[in-house]
N, C-alpha and C positions, 0 to 999 in steps of 0.2 A: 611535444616538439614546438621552438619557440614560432613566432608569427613570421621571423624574418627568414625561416627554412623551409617552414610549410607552405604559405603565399606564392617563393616562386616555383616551389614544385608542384602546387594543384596547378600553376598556369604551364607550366610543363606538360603535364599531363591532357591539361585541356586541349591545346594544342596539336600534341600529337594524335588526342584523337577525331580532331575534325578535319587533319593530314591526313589520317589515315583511314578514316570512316569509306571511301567510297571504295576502299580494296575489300572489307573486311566481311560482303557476301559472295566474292569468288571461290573460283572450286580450286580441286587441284591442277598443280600447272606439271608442266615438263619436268623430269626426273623426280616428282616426288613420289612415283611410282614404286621407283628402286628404292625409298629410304621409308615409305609408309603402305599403301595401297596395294604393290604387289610383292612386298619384299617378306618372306616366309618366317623371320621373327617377331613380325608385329602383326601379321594376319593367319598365318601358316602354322604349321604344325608346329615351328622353332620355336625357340623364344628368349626369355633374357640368358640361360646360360651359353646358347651360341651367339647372341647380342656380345660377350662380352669373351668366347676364346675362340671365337671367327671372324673373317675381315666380311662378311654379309655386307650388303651396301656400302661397300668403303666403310673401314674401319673408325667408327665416330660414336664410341660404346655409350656415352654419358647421352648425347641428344638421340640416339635410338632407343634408350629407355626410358625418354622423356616421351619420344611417341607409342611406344609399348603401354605406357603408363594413360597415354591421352587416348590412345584405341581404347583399351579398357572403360573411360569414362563416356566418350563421346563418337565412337564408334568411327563409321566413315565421314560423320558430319564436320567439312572443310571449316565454320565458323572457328569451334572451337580450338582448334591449331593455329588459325591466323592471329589470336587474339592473345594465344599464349609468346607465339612471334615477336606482338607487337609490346607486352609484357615486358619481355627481356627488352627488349629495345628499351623502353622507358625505364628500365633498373639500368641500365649500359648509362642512358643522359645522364644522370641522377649521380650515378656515380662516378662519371665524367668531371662533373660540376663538382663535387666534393675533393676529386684527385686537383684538378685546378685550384680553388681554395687553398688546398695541401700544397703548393706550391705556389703560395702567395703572390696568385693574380687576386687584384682587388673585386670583392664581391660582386659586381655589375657586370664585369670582364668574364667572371668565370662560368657565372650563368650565360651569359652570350655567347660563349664560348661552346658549351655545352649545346644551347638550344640550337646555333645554328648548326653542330655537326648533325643531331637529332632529327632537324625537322630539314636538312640538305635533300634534294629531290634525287642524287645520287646514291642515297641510303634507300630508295624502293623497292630496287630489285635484291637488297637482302631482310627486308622488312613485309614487303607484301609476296615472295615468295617461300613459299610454307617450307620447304627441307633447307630453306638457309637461316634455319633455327641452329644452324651450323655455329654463325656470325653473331646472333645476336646473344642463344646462350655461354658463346666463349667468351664472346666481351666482357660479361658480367663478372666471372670467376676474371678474367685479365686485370680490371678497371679494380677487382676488390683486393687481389693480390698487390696492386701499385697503391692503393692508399692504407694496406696493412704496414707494406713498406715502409712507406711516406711515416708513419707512426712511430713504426719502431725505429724507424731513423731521429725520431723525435726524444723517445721514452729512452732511451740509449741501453743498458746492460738490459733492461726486459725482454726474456726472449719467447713469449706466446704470442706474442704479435708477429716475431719470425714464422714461428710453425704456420700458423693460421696464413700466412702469404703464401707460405711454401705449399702448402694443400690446397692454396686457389689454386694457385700454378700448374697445379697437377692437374686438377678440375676443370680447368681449360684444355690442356692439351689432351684430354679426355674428351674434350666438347669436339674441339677442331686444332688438328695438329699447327696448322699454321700460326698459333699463338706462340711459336716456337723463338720470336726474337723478345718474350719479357725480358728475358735476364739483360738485352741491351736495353729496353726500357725503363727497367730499375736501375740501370748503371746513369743512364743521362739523368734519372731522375736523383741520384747521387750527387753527381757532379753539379747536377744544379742548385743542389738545397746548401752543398757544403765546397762550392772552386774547385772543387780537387775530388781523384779517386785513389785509394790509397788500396795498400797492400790487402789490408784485413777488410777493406771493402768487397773487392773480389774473393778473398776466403768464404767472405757470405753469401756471395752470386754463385757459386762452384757446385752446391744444390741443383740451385734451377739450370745452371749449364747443363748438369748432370741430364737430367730430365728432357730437357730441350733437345740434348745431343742426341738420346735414345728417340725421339718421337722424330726428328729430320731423320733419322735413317729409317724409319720405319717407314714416314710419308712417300720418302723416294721409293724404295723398292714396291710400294703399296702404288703409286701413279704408274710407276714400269709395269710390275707384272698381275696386278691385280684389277686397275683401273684400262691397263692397256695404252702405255701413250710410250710404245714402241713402234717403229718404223719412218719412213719417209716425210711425215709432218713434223718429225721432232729432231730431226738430225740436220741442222741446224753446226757453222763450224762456231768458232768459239768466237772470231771478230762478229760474227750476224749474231750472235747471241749480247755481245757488246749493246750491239748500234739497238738490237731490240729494246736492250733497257735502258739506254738514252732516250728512245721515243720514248719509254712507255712511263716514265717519270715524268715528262713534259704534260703528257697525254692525260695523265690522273692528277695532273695541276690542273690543267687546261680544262677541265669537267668542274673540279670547285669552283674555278673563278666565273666560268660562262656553260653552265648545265644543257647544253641543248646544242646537238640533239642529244638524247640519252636512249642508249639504244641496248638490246636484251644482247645481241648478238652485234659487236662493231665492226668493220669489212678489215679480213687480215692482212696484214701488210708483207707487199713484198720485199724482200729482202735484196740487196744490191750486191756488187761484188768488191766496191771499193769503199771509201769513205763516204758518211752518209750523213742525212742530219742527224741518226740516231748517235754516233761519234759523235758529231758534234755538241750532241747533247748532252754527254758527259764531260768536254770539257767545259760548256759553262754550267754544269753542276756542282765541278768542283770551283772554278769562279766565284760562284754564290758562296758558296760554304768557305773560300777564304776568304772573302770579302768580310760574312759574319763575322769570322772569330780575329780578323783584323781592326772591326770597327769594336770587337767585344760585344757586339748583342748575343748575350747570355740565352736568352729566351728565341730570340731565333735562330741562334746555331744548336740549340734544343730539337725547336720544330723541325729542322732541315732534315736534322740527323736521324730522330725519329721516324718522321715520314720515308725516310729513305730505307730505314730498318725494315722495317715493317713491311714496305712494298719489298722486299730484298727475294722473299722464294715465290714469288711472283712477276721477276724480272725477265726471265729469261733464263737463267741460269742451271736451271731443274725443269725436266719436263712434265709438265702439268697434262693432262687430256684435255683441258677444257681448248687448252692451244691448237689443238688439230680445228676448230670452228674461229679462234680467235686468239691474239697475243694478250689482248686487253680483256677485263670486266668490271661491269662497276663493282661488283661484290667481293672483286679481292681489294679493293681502298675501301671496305668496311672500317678496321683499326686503323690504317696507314693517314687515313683523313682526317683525325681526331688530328694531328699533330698544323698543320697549317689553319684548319677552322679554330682550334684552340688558341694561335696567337693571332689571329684578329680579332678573338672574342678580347682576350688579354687585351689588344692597344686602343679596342674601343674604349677598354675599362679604363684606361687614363688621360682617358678625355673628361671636359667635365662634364656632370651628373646630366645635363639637359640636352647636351650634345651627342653622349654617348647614348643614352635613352632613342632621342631622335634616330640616328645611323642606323642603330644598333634593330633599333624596333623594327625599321624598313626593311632591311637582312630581313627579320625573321619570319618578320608580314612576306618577303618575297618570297622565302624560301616553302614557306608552308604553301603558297597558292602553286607553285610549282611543282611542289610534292601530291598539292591533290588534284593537278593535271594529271600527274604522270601514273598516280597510282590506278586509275581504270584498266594500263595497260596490259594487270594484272591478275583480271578478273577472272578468264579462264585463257584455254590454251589459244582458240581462234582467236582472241583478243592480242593473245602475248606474239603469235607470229606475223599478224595483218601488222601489227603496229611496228615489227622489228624489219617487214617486206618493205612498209610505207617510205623506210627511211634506210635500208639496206637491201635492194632490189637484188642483189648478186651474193646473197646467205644462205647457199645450197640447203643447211641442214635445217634453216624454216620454210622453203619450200618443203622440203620433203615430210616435217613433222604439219604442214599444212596439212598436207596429203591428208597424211597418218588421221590428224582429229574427223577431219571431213566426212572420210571415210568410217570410222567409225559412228557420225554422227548420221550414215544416211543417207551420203549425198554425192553420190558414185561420181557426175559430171563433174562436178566441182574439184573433187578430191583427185580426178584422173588430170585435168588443168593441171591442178600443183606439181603432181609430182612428174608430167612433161616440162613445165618450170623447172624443175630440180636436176633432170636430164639433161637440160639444155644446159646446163652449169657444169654438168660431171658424166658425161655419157655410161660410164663404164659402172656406177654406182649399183652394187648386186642387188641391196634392199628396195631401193627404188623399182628397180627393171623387175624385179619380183613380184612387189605389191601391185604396181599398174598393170602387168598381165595377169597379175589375179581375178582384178576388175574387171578388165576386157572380159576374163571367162563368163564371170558371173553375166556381162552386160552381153551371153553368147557373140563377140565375137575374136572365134578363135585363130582366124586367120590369122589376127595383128598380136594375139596372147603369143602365139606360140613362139612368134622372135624373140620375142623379150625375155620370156622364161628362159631360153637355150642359152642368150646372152647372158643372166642372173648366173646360171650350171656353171656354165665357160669362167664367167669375172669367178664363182667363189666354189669351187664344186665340194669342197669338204664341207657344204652346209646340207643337213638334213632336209631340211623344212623346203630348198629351192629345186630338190628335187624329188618331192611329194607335189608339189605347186605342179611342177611340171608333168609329172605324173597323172594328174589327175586332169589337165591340158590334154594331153594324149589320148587321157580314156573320152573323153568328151568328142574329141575327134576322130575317134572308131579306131585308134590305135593301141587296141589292148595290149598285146605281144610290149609294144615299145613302154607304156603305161606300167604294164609288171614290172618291165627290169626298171624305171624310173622309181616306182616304190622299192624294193628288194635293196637297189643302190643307198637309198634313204636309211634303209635300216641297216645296211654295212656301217655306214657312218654312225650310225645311234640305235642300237640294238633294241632300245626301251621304247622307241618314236610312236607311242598307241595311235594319234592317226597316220601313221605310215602302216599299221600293223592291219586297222581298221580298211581303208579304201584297199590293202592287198589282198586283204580275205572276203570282201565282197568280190572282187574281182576273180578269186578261184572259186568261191563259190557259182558263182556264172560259169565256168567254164567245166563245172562238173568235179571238182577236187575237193569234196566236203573235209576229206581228212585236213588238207592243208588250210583249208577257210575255217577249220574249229579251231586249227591251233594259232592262229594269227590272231583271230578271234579273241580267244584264250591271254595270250599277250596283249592286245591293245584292252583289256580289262582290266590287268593288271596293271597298266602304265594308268585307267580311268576308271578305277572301280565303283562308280555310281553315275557311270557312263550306260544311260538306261536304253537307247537303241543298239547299244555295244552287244548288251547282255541277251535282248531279243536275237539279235541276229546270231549271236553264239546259240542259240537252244534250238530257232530253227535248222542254224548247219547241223549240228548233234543230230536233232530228228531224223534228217536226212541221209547224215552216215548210219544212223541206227536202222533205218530200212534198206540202206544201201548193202548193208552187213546181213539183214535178214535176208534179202533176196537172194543173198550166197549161201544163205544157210548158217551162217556164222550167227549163233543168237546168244552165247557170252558175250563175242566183243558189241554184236547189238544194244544186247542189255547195259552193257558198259556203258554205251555212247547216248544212251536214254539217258540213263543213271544222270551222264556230266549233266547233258541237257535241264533236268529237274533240279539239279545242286543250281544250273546259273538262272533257270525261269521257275522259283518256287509257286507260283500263283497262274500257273499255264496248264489247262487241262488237259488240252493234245499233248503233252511232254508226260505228264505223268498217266494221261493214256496209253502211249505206246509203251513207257516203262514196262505199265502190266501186262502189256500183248506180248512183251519180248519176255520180259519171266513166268511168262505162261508157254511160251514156244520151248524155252529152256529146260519147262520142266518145273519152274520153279513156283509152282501154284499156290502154294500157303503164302510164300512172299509178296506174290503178285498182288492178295485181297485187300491190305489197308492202301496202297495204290489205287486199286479201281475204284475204293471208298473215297479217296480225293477226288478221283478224277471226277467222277460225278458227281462230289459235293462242288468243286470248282463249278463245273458245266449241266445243272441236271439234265440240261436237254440233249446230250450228246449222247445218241442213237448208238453208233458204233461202238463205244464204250459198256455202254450197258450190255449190248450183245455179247460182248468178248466176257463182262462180270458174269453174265448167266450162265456161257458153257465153262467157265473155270468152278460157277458154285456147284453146280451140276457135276462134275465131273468130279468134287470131292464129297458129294451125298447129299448136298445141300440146296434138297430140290426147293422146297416152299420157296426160299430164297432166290435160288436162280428162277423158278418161273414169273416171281415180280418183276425182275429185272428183264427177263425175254419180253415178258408184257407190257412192260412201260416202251424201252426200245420198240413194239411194233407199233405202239402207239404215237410214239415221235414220229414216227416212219411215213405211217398213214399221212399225223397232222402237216408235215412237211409241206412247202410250197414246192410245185413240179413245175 
């Protein structure tokens, strides 16, 4: 590689890792649960073949098998993700800077161009956040697919340079469907390399349309019915959807040119009933864009049009989920910000050499000290929401994901704060009112649990889990009777709920129903089958039924109810003690002896056991034998403490 390619990309590199070095020992942050840590084809029993014919974490097959592939190397360790993050990011500059080149901006331009989209303090929140490996591995396949283009728009009748574009392209909307506007990237990049788009031009774009058209309808019904961004935050009339992307085009200018504040979560905007500035911001959008291609700036009615492209299914226009928290993010102008950073890199580069160096350098010197402010704010979760509260005091769902870490970390007072923060914002909110009277329980006090749990029932009742929550509120406040039917309801809803299955079969078992507490029992094993106080508590109900049944006389279904008992507690003496008393009562004496042979190899000091072995070996001629065993038993007997 010659000196004049290599040079500015080790300083490329440099850079971005002394940008990025203070993020790069954070753990994971928000949602990377669903795409890594909790999501069942990368930790679970799944794995790459429903990675790849299941929408599992939103459908984004190529970057979930990059984390499939990264669990396997480096397990739950957060390092090795962020770096591979920060990886593609520096293959994205890199080849930023060569698509630039390719469309001859002067060398000095195109690196600057490059470096300041790179080291922008608005690229953090998809650089130091780990599952928007989303943004950085799509760029990579986008940026390779535009300078295969760029090629074969060069080499002319050579067409391996098509295929090879054509298969980024795929590979991208593979990564993240939102790369779905290349084919109008390749077309401006058409038009720009050649004044004109001609017929057979589009013959060649008709491909990646192809492609593109198939993954936009998939994105949308995948945000509708899979992601969930149906209902009242998204119904929205078609002028408010307007005026939304009039701001929000301003808005993600407004961020390149003066970065700050830069916030996880921005405060959503209300929408108006008449004309707004977001209107208004579409007419000086189109303003601007005739003014370019009036005065002929090639290069900037490039950038315009790009930029706008790009921002385009993140305007408003398609209902996103990320929109129920916010219109805007920084991480959907990942791509869309390459097109205005790129022609200011450009008009530095035709300045001369000393000037543009000077500008150019100060950009990038700013841009990096700003990017390694911002990246701490991505260290872990309490970092990413203190810092999104500091500067958005009125962000219901970082109050409430406050909670969430708090709480998890230990720190019940604190975590109860937030999420009366997060009430105070949205009264009616079911998760919140759930979790905070969970807390109250644990912190006994039930009086104040108990409103808020009724209110969680009330706001959502077809949830399982808020009325186990509540259930078990109930039982704590001496309200068994109402505590039953609050589990029982739980498992109408969710027939498999094993702790719904579990606290209702403690609770008959207390009230003397061993039949019904085994089979609850039973079930909540199956929903947790290495659920180890699950499995005690099922052997003791069994015991229970199994004397419950002897006392009637009934010593098949006794023995039966032994029987399950020693299948769920194989290593429990009294379980396979009573086995053998009950196939001893049955009749069943030859059966009963490799039985009594456990039980007292389990326990040898268990008296009663021994007793019941001697009169069963006795009883079948096997005196020597049984009177060891009468003898040891009385000698337990004796030794006993009174």
């Amino acid at each position: 590689m010659p000196a004049r390619v290599l040079i500015p990309a080790l300083a490329l590199l440099a850079l971005l890792a002394a940008a990025y070095a203070p993020a790069l020992q954070g753990r994971f942050l928000w949602d990377d649960d669903l795409h890594i840590t909790a999501n069942p084809t990368i930790v679970g029993p799944l794995g790459l073949k429903e990675i790849w014919t299941t929408a599992r974490a939103n459908y984004f097959p190529l970057v979930l098998t990059n984390f499939w592939v990264q669990h396997a190397l480096w397990g739950a360790e957060p390092l090795g993700y962020r770096l591979v993050t920060l990886a593609f990011h520096l293959g994205a500059a890199l080849l930023l800077w060569r698509v630039l080149v390719g469309l001859r901006v002067p060398p000095l331009g195109a690196w600057l161009g490059a470096a300041l989209w790179a080291l922008h303090p608005v690229q953090v929140e998809s650089v130091a956040w780990i599952c928007e490996l989303k943004n950085t591995q799509s760029a990579v396949f986008f940026l390779a697919a535009i300078l295969l283009w760029l090629r074969w728009l060069e080499a002319g009748p050579a067409r391996g340079r098509y295929w090879a574009a054509l298969a980024c392209a795929l590979l991208a909307l593979l990564s993240k469907p939102s790369t779905v506007m290349l084919p109008v990237a390749l077309a401006l990049c058409t038009w720009h390399q050649r004044g004109r788009l001609g017929w057979r031009d589009l013959a060649a774009l008709a491909p990646f349309l192809a492609l593109s058209a198939a993954a936009a309808g998939w994105t949308i019904w995948e945000q509708k019915f899979n992601s969930g961004a149906i209902g009242p935050e998204w119904a929205q009339t078609f002028p408010e959807r307007l005026a939304i992307a009039g701001r929000a085009v301003w808005f993600y200018l407004g961020k390149l040119v003066w970065p700050e504040p830069l916030i996880f979560i921005y405060p959503r905007w209300t929408l108006g009933s008449g004309l707004d500035a977001g209107h208004l911001g579409l007419l000086a959008i189109g303003a601007t864009l005739a003014i370019f291609a009036w005065r002929r700036w090639r290069g900037a009615t490039m950038a315009a049009l790009y930029f706008g492209a790009l921002l385009f299914p993140v305007l408003g226009f398609f209902s996103v989920y990320f929109f129920r928290y916010s219109f805007v993010g920084d991480h959907f102008q990942y791509l869309a910000s390459m097109g205005p950073l790129a022609l200011l890199g450009a008009g530095l580069g035709r300045l001369s050499p000393r000037l543009a160096l000077g500008a150019g350098g100060a950009l990038v010197a700013a841009c990096t000290l700003l990017t390694v402010r911002q990246a701490p704010a991505y260290l872990n979760n309490e970092a990413l929401w203190r810092h999104t509260l500091a500067r958005n005091p009125g962000a219901f769902m970082a109050w409430a994901n406050l909670g969430d870490t708090l709480r998890l970390a230990k720190r019940p007072a604190e975590a109860m704060a937030a999420y009366r923060s997060a009430l105070a914002l949205r009264p009616a909110d079911a998760p919140v009112l759930n979790d905070l009277g969970n807390l109250l329980v644990l912190d006994g006090r039930l009086a104040e649990a108990l409103p808020l749990l009724e209110r969680a029932v009330a706001a959502k009742p077809g949830v399982a889990d808020f009325h186990l929550s509540l259930g078990n509120a109930l039982r704590d406040f001496g309200r068994v009777a109402e505590a039953i039917a609050a589990f029982r309801r739980a498992l109408e809803i969710e027939p498999g709920y094993g702790p719904a299955h579990n606290n209702l079969a403690i609770q008959l078992a207390k009230a003397g129903d061993n039949a019904g507490a085994a089979s609850h029992f039973e079930a909540a094993l199956r929903a947790r089958p290495g659920h180890t106080a699950t499995r005690d508590n099922l052997g003791r109900a069994l015991m229970r039924l199994s004397a419950e049944h002897a006392a009637a006389g009934r010593w098949g279904a006794a023995a039966e109810a032994a029987r399950r008992a020693v299948t769920h507690a194989p290593d429990s003496a009294p379980a396979h003690s009573a086995l053998a008393a009950m196939l001893a009562q049955d009749g069943k004496l030859a059966e009963s002896i490799p039985v009594f042979e456990t039980a007292v190899r389990l326990d040898p000091r268990e008296a009663e056991a021994r007793e019941n072995f001697g009169r069963v070996l006795s009883a079948l001629g096997r005196h020597r034998e049984a009177s060891a065993q009468l003898e040891e038993a009385a000698r337990l007997r004796r030794e006993a403490p009174r």
